[in-house]
Rosetta silent file (secondary structure, phi, psi, omega in degrees, C-alpha in Angstrom):
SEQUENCE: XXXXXXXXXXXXXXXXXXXXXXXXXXXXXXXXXXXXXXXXXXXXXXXXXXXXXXXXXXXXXXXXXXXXXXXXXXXXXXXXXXXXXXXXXXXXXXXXXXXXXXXXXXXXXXXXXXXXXXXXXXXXXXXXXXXXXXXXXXXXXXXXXXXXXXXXXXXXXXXXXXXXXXXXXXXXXXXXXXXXXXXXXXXXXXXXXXXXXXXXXXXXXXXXXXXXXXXXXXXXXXXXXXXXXXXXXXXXXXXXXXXXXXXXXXXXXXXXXXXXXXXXXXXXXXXXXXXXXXXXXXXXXXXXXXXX
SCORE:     score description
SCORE:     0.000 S_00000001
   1 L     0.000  140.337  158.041    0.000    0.000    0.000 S_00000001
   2 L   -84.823  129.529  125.346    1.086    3.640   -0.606 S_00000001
   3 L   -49.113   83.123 -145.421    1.387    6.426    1.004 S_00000001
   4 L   -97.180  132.570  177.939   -0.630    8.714   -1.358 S_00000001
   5 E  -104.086  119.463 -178.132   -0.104   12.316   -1.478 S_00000001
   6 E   -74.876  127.442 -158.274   -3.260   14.182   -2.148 S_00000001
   7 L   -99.939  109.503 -176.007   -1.719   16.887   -4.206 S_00000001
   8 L   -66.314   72.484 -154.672   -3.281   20.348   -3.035 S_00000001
   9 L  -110.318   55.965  143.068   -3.376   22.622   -6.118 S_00000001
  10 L  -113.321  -49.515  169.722   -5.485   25.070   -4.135 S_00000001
  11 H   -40.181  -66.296  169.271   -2.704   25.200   -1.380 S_00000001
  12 H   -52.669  -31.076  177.729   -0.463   25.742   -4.333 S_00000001
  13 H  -118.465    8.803  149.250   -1.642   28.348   -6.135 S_00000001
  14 H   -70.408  -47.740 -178.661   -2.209   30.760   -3.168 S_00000001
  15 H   -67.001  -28.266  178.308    1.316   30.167   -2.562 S_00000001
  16 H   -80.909  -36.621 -178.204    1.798   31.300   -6.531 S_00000001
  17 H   -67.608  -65.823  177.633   -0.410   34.123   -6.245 S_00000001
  18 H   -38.815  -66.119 -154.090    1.321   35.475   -2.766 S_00000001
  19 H   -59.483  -46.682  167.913    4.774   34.867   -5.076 S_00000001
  20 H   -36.061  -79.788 -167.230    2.928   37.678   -8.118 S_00000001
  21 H   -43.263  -40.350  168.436    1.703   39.585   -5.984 S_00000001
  22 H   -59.617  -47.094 -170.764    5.141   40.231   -4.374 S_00000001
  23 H   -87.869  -10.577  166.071    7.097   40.643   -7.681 S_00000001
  24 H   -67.798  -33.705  167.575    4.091   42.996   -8.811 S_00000001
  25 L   -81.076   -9.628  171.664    5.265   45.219   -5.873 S_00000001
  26 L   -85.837  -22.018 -167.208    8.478   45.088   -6.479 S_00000001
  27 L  -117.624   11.434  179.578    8.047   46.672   -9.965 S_00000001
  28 L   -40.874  -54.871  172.200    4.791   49.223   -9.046 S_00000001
  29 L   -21.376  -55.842 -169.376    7.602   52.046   -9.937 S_00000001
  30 L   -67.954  -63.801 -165.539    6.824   50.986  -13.582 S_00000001
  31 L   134.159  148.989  178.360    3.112   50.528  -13.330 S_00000001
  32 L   -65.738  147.767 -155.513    0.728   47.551  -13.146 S_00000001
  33 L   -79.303  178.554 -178.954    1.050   44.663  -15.695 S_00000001
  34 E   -90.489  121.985  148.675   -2.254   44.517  -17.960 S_00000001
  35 E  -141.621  144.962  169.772   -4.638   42.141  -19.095 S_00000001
  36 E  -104.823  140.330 -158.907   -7.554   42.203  -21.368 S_00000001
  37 L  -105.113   11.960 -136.561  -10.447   39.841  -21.482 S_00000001
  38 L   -69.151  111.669  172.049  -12.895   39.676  -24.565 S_00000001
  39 L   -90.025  148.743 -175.648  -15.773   37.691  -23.876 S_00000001
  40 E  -138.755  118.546 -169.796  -18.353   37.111  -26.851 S_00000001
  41 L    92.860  168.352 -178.823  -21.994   36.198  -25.607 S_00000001
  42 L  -125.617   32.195  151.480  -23.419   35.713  -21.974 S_00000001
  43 L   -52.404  132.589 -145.773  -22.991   32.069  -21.644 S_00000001
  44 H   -64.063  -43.444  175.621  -23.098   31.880  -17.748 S_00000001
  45 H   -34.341  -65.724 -163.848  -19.929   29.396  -17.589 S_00000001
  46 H   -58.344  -38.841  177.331  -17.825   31.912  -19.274 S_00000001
  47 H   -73.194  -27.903 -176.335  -19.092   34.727  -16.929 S_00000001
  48 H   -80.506  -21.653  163.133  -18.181   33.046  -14.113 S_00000001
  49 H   -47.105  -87.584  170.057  -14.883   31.834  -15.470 S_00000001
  50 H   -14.275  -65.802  173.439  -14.320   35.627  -16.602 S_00000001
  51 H   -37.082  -88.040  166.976  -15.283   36.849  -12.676 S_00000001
  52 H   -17.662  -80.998  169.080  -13.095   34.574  -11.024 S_00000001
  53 H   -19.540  -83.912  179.311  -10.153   36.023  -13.497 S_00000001
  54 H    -3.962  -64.290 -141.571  -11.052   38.998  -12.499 S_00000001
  55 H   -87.576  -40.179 -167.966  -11.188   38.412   -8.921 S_00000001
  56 H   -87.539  -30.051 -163.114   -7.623   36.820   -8.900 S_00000001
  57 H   -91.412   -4.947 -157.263   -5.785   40.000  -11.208 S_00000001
  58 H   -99.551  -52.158 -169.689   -7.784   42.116   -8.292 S_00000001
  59 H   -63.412  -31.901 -179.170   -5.674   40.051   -5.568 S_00000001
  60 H   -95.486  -43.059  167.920   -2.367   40.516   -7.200 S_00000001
  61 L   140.246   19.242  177.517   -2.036   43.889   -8.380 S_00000001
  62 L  -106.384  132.839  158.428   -3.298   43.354  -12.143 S_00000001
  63 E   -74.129  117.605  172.285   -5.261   45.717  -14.058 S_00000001
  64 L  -128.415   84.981   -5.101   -7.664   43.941  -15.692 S_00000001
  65 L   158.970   92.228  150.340  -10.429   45.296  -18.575 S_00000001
  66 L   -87.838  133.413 -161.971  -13.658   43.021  -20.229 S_00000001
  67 L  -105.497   82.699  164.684  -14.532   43.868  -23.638 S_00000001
  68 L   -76.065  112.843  163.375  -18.200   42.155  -23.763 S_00000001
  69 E   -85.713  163.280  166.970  -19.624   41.509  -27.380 S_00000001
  70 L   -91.945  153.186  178.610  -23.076   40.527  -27.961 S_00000001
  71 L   -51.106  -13.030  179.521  -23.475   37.161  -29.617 S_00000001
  72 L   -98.694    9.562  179.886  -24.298   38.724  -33.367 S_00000001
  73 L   -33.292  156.737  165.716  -20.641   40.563  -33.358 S_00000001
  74 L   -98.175  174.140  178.744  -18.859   40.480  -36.859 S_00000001
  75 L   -66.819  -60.867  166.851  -15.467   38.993  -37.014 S_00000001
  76 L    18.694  -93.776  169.766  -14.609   42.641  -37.814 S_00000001
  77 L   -49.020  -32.232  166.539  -15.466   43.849  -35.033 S_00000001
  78 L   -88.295  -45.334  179.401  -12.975   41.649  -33.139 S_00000001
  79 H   -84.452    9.247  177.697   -9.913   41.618  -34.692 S_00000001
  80 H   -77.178  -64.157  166.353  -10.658   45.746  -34.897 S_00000001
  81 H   -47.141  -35.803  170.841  -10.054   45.230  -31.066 S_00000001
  82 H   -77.816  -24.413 -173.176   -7.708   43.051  -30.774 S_00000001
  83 H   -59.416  -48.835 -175.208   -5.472   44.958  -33.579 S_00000001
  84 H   -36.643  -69.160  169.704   -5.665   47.910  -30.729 S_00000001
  85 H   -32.431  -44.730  173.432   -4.849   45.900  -28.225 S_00000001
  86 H   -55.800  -32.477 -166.203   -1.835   44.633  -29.363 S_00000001
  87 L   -87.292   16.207 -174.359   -0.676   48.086  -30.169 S_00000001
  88 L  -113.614  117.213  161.449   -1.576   49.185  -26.240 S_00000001
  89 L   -62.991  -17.257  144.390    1.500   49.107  -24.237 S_00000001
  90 L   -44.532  -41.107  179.041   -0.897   48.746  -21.363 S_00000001
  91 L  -107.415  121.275 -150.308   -1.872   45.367  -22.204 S_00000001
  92 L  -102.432  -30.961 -139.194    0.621   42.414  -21.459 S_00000001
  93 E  -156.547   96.544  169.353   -1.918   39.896  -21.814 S_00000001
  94 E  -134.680  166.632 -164.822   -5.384   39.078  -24.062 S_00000001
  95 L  -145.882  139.808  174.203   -7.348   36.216  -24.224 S_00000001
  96 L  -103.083   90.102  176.704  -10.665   35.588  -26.013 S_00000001
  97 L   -49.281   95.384  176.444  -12.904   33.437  -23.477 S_00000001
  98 L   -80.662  143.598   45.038  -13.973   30.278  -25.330 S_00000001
  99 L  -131.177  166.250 -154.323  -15.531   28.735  -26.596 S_00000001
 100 L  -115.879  172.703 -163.052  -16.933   31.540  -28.827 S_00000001
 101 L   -66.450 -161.532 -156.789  -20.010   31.602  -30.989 S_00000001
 102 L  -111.608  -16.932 -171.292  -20.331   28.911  -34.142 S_00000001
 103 L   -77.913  -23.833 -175.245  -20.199   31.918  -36.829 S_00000001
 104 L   -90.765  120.237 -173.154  -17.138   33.054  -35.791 S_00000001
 105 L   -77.346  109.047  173.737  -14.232   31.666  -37.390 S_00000001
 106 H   -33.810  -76.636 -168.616  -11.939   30.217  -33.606 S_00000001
 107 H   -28.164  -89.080 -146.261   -8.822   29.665  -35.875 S_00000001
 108 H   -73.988  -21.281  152.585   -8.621   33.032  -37.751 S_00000001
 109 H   -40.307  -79.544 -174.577   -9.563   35.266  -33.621 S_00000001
 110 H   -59.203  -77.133 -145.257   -6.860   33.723  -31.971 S_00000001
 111 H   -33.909  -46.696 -175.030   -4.661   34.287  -34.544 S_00000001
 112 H   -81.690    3.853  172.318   -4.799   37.781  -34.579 S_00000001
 113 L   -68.967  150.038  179.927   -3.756   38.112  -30.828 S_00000001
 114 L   -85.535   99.517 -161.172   -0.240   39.042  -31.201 S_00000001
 115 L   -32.382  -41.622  168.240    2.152   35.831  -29.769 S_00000001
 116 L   -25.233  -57.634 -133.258    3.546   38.434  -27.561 S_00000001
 117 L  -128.327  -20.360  153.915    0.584   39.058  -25.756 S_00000001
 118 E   -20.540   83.006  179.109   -0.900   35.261  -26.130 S_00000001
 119 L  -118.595   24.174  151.637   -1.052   34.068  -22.624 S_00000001
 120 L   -45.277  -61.530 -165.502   -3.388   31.686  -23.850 S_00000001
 121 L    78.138   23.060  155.465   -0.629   30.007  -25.536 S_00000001
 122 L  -102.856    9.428  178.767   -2.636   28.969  -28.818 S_00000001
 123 L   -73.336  148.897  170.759   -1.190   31.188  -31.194 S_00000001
 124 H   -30.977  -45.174 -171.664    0.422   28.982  -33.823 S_00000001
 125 H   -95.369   10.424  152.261    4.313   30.502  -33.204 S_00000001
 126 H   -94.411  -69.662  166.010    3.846   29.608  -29.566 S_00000001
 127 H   -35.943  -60.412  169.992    2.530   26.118  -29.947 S_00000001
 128 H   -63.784  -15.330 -177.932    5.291   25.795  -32.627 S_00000001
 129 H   -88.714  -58.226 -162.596    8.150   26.876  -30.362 S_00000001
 130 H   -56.809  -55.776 -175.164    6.784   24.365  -27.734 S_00000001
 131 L   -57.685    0.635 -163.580    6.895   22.016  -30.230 S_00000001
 132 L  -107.403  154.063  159.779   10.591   22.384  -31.486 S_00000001
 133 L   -85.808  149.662 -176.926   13.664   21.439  -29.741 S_00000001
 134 L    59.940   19.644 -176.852   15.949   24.697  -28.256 S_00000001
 135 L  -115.200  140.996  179.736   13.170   26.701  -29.245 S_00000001
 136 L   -91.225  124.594  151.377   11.292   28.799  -26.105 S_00000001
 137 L   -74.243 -178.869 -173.086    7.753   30.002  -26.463 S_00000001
 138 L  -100.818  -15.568 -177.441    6.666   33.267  -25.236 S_00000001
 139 L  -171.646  120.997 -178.508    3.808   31.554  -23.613 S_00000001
 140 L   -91.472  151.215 -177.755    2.754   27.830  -22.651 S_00000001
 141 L   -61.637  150.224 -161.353   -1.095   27.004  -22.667 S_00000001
 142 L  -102.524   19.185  174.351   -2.023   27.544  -18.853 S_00000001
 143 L  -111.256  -23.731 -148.152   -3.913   24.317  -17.733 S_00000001
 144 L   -97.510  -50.552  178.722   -0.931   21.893  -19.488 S_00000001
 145 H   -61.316  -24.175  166.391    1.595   24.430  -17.039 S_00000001
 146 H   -76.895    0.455 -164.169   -0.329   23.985  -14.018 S_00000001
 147 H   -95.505  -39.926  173.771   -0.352   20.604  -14.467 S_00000001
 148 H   -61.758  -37.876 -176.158    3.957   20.948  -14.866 S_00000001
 149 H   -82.675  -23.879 -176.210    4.165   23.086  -11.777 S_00000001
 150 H   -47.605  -67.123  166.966    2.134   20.453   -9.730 S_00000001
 151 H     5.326  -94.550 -173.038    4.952   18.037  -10.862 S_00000001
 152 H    -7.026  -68.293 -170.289    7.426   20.471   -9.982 S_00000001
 153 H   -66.468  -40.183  165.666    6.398   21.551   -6.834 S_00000001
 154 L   -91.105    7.168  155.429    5.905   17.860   -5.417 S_00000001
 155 L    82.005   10.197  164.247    9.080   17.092   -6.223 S_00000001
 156 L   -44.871  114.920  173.218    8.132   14.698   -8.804 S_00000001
 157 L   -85.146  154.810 -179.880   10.680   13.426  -11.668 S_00000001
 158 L  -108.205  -49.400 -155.635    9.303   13.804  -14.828 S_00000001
 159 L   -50.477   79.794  157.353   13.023   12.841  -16.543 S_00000001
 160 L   132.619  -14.239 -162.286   13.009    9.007  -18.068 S_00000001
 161 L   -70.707  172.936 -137.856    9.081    8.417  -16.671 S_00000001
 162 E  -135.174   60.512  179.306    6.426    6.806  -19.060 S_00000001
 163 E   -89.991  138.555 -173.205    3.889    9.420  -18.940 S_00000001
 164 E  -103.693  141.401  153.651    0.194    8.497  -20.588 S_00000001
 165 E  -109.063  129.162  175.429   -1.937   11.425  -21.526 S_00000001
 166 E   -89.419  130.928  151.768   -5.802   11.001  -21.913 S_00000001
 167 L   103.578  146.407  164.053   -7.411   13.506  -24.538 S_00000001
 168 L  -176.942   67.192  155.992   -5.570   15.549  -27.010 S_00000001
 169 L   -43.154  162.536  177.246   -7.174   18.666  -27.237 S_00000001
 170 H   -65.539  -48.970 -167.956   -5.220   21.988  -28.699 S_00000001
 171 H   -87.217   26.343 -144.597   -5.690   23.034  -25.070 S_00000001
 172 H  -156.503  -93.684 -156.900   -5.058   19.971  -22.875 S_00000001
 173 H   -62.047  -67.268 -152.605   -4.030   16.908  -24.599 S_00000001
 174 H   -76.420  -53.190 -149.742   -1.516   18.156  -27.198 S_00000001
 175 H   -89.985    9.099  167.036    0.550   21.153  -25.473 S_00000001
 176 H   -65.630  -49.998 -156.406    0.566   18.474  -21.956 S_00000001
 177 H   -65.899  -30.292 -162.918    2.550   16.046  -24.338 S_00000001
 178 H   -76.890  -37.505 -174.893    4.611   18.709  -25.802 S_00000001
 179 H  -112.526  -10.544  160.833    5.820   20.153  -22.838 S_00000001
 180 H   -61.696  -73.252 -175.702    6.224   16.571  -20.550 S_00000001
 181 L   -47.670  -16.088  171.673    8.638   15.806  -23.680 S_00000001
 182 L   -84.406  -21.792 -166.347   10.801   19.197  -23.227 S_00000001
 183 L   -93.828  -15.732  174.324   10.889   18.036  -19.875 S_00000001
 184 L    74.313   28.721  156.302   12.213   14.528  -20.959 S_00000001
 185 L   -84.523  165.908  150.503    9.694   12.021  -20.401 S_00000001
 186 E   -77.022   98.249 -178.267    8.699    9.543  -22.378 S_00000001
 187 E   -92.739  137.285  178.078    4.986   10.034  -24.050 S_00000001
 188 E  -128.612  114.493  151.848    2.159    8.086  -24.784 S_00000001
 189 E  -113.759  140.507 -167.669   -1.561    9.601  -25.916 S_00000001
 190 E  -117.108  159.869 -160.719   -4.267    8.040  -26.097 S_00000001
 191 L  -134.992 -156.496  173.179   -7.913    9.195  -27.613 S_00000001
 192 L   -83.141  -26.130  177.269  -11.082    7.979  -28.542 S_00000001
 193 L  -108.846   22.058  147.792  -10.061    5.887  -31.144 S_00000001
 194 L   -45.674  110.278  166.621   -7.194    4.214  -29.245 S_00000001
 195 L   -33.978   74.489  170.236   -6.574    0.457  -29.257 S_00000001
 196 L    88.851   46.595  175.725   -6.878   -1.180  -25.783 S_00000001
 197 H   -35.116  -44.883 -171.038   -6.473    1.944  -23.211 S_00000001
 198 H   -67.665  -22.697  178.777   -5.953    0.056  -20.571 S_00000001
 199 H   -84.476  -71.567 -142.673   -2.407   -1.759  -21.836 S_00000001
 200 H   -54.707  -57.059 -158.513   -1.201    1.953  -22.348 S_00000001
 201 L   -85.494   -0.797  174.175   -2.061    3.269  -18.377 S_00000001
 202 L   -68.125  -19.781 -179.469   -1.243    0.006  -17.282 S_00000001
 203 L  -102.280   -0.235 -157.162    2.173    1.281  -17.963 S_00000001
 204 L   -74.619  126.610  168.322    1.777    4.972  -17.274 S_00000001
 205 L   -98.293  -46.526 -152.308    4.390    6.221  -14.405 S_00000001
 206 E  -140.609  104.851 -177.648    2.634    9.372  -14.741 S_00000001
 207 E   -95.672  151.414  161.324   -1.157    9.875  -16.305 S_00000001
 208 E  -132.841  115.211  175.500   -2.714   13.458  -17.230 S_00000001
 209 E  -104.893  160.757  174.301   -5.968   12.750  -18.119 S_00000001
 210 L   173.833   72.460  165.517   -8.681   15.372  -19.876 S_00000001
 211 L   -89.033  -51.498  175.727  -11.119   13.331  -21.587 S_00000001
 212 L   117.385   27.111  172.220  -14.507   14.913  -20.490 S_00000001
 213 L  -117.736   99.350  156.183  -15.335   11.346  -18.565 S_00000001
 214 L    14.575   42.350  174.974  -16.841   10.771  -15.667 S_00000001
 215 L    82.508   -0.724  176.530  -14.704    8.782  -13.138 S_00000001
 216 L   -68.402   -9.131 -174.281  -13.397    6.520  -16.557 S_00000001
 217 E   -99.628  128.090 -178.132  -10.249    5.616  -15.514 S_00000001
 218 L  -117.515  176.228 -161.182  -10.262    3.001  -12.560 S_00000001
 219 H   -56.994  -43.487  161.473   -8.083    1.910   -9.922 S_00000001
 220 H   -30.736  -26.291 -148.563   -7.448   -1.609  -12.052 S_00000001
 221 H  -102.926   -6.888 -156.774   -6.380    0.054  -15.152 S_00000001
 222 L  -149.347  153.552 -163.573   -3.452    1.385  -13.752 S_00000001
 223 L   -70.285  118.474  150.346    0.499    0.558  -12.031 S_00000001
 224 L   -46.358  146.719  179.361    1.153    0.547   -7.977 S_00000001
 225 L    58.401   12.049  176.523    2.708    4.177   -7.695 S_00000001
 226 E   -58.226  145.404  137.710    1.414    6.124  -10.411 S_00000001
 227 E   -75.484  121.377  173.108    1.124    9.933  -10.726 S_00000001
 228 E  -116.626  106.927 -168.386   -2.130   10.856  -11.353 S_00000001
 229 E  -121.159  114.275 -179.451   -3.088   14.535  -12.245 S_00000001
 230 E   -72.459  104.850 -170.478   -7.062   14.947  -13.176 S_00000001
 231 L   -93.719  -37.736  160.553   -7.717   17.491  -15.480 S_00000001
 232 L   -32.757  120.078  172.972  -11.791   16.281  -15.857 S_00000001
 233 L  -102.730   26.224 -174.209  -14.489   18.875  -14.941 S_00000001
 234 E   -83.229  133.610  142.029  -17.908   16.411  -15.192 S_00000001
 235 L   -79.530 -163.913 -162.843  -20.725   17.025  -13.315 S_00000001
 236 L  -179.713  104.554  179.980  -22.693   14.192  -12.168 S_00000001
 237 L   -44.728  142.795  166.293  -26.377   14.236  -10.490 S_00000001
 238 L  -175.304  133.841 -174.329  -26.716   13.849   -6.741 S_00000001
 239 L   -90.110   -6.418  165.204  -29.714   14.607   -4.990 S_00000001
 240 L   -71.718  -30.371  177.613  -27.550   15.330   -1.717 S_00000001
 241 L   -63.314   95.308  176.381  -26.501   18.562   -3.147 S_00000001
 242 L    -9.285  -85.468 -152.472  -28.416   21.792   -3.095 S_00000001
 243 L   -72.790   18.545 -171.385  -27.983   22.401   -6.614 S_00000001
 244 L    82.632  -19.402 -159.331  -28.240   18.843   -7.821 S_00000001
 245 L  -138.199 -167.099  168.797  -25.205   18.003   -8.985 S_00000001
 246 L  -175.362  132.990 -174.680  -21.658   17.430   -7.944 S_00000001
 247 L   -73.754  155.855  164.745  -18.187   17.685   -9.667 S_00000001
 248 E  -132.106  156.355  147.233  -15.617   14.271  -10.316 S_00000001
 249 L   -97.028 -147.142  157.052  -13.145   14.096  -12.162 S_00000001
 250 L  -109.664   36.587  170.623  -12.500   11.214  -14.857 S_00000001
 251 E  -119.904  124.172 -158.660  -10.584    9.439  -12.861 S_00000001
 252 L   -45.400   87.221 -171.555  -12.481    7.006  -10.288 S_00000001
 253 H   -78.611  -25.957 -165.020  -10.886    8.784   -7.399 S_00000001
 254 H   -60.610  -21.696 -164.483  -11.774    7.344   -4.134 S_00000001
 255 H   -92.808  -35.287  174.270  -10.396    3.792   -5.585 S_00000001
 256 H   -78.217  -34.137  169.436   -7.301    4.938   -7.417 S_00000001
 257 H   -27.614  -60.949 -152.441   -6.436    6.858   -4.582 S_00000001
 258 L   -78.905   40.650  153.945   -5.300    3.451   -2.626 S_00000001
 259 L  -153.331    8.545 -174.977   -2.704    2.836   -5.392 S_00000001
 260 E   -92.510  173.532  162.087   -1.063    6.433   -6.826 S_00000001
 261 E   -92.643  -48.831  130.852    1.581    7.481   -5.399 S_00000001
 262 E  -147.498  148.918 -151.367    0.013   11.157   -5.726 S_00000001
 263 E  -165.820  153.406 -145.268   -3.359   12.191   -7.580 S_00000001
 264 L  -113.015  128.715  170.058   -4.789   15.602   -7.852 S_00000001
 265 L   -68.227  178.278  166.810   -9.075   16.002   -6.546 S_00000001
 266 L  -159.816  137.064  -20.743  -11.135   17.509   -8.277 S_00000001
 267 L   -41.023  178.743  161.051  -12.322   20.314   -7.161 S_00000001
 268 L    96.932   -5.283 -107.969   -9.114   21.415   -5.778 S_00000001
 269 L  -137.116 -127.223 -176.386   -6.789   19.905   -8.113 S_00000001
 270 L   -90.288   -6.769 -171.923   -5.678   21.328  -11.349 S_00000001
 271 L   -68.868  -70.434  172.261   -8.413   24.119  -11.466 S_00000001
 272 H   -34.888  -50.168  167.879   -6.980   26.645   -9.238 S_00000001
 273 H   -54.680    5.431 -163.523   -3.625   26.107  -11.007 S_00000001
 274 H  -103.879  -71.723 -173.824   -5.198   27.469  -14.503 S_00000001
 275 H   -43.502  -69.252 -152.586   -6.007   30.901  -13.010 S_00000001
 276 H   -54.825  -69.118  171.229   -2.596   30.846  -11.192 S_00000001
 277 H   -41.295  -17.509 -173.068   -0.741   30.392  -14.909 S_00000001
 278 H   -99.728  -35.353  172.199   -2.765   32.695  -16.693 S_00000001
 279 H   -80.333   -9.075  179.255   -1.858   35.825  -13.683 S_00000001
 280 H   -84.505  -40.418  171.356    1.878   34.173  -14.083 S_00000001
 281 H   -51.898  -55.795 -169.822    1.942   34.918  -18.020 S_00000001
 282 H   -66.457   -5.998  152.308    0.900   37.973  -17.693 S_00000001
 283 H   -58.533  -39.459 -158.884    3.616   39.189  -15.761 S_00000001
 284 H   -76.623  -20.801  169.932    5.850   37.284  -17.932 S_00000001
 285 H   -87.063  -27.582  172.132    4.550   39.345  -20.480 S_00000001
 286 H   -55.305  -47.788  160.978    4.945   42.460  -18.587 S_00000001
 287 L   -69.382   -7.431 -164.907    8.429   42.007  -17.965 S_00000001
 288 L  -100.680  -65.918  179.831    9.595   40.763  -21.415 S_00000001
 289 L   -44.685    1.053 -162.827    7.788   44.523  -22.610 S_00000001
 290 L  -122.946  -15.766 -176.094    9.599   46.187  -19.756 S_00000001
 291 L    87.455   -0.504 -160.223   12.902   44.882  -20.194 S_00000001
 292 L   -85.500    0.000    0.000   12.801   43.231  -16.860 S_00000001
């Protein structure tokens, strides 16, 4: 049996926050760094995502600005705003809150954020940097880096391990694998139309899963001593809960627990660590315009 470390990425990214907020005070002489938000539509997820942001650049010392479109916006209309933005030395940092409406071409909107200012980390020349050897992006996607600092931070090795990744989303799946291999694991991902999942995590030193499933991966499927870090947002009905529901992630947890080595809840997990990465870029953008 293992002694399994519940890995505390709420704990963690207070402690991340505290560290901004410090180096934001160190450089107040200059002025606070920037970020801009453009939300498109009033889908409630997105406001409350958007809030939250908010609520965290509030704690640390960032100014931060939402540009709300209504849902019939032109394309226009958006990249008219974003060209500004780029050109405002005020703003270190924009982001488009997805997912955005079906008329609007994803692809050619991000594009026109300026990689600089990407702390997304989906412009193309970002993505492509991750992907190259000796080459640095200006900004890694910020759920795949919380997931890296978790590592990090617990003292994990990543170097020679067997890591399996579930899902391999632009924002998840692909820039997790991409940056575990700069990091010098070995990678395997698997998708929906994977052979025999279970021979892959049976071998898995280290899984990141972000499938969108329920609780699929169970304690059986997987190695005495794994790292497990749960990326999975599902809700799930339960009638104890005021509101009906309750979050899991997709990894069974109470039952994999009694075999990782350490595994991330959910809530409490990898969520907090998202926010924390997205107020870390934007300094990181603040300082690379600043000279710092």
């Amino acid at each position: 049996m293992y002694m399994t470390h519940i890995i505390n990425g709420k704990k963690i990214s207070q402690k991340i926050l505290k560290e901004i907020e410090e180096e934001i005070i160190r450089y107040s002489h200059i002025r606070k760094p920037g970020l801009a938000v453009i939300q498109i539509g009033n889908r409630s997820d997105s406001t409350i995502y958007i809030r939250k942001k908010a609520e965290a650049c509030k704690l640390v010392g960032i100014e931060s600005k939402i540009y709300n479109f209504e849902t019939t916006v032109s394309i226009n209309e958006v990249c008219s705003l974003l060209f500004r933005l780029n050109n405002d030395d005020d703003v270190n940092g924009i982001l488009v809150q997805l997912p955005i409406p079906e008329h609007l071409n994803n692809e050619e909107i991000l594009s026109k954020i300026s990689y600089r200012k990407d702390i997304d980390g989906f412009h193309v020349r970002n993505i492509g940097s991750l992907a190259m050897s000796g080459r640095t992006p200006y900004f890694v996607p910020c759920t795949p880096l919380g997931c890296l600092e978790l590592l990090k931070r617990y003292n994990i090795t990543i170097e020679g391990k067997h890591a399996v990744i579930v899902g391999k989303s632009n924002i998840v799946g692909l820039p997790m694998s991409l940056l575990l291999l700069k990091n010098q694991a070995t990678v395997t991902i698997c998708h929906s139309e994977t052979k025999d999942i279970v021979n892959h995590l049976k071998m898995a030193d280290i899984v990141v899963s972000a499938c969108g499933c329920p609780r699929m991966i169970k304690k059986e499927w997987l190695k005495e001593g794994v790292v497990v870090i749960d990326v999975g947002i599902n809700s799930i009905p339960d009638s104890t809960r005021k509101r009906g529901y309750r979050l899991v992630g997709d990894v069974d947890f109470e039952n994999v627990k009694e075999i990782a080595s350490a595994i991330t809840p959910v809530p409490g997990g990898v969520g907090p660590m998202t926010v924390a990465m997205l107020l870390r870029n934007t300094l990181d953008g603040f300082k690379r315009q600043n000279g710092i």
